[in-house]
C-alpha positions, 0 to 999 in steps of 0.5 A, a space after each residue: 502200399 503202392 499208390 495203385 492199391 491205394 486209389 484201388 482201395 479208396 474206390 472200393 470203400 466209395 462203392 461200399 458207402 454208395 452201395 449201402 446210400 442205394 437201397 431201394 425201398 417201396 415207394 409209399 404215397 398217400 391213400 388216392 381216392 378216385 371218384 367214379 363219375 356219374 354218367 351224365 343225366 339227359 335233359 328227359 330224366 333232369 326233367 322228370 325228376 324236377 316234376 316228381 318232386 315238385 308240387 302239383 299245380 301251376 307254380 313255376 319250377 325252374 330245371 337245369 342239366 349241368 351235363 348238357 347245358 339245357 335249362 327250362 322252367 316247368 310251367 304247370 304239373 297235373 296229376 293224371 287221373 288214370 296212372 300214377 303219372 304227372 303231366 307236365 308243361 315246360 320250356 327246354 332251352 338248348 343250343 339250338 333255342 327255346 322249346 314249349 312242350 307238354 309231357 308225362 312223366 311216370 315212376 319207373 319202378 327203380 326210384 327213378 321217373 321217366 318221361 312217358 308218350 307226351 299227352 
């Protein structure tokens, strides 16, 4: 055996190992769950929720919106005598300051509250 066929033959035996080490195999990876997120809440339907669930009367009931950053404390919650509505007085404190206002809010029929005209 020439010294020629020699390498030639060492570098065929190489291919075949490196051939059998390249074997493609799918790749597997770990179940990822991504969570959809929840579209962000306005500072109006934070507000109405907090009044649906609060109780009737003049106790302070403080609200956050994580979402937009406003905060404020409901002040006073009524029930109004014509609908299933409660009106409401509260403070909105954003970026641009600090608001008093009175309101409604109302069951919307899809387990959420909306807010109504103000009173």
């Amino acid at each position: 055996m020439t010294r020629k066929s020699k390498g030639a033959l060492q570098l065929a035996l190489l291919a075949v190992l490196l051939a059998g080490c390249t074997r493609v195999e799918p790749l597997e990876t770990a179940a990822v769950t991504q969570s959809i997120p929840t579209p962000a809440k306005t500072d109006q339907a934070v507000i109405a929720d907090t009044v649906s669930r609060g109780p009737v009367g003049v106790k302070p009931l403080a609200w956050a919106n994580p979402s937009t950053g406003s905060a404020g404390v409901i002040e006073e919650i009524g029930v109004d005598p014509e609908s299933s509505c409660r009106a409401f007085v509260t403070t909105q404190r954003t970026l641009e300051g600090e608001t008093r206002f009175k309101g409604l809010a109302c069951p919307s029929g899809d387990s959420d509250w909306k807010l109504g005209p103000a009173q």
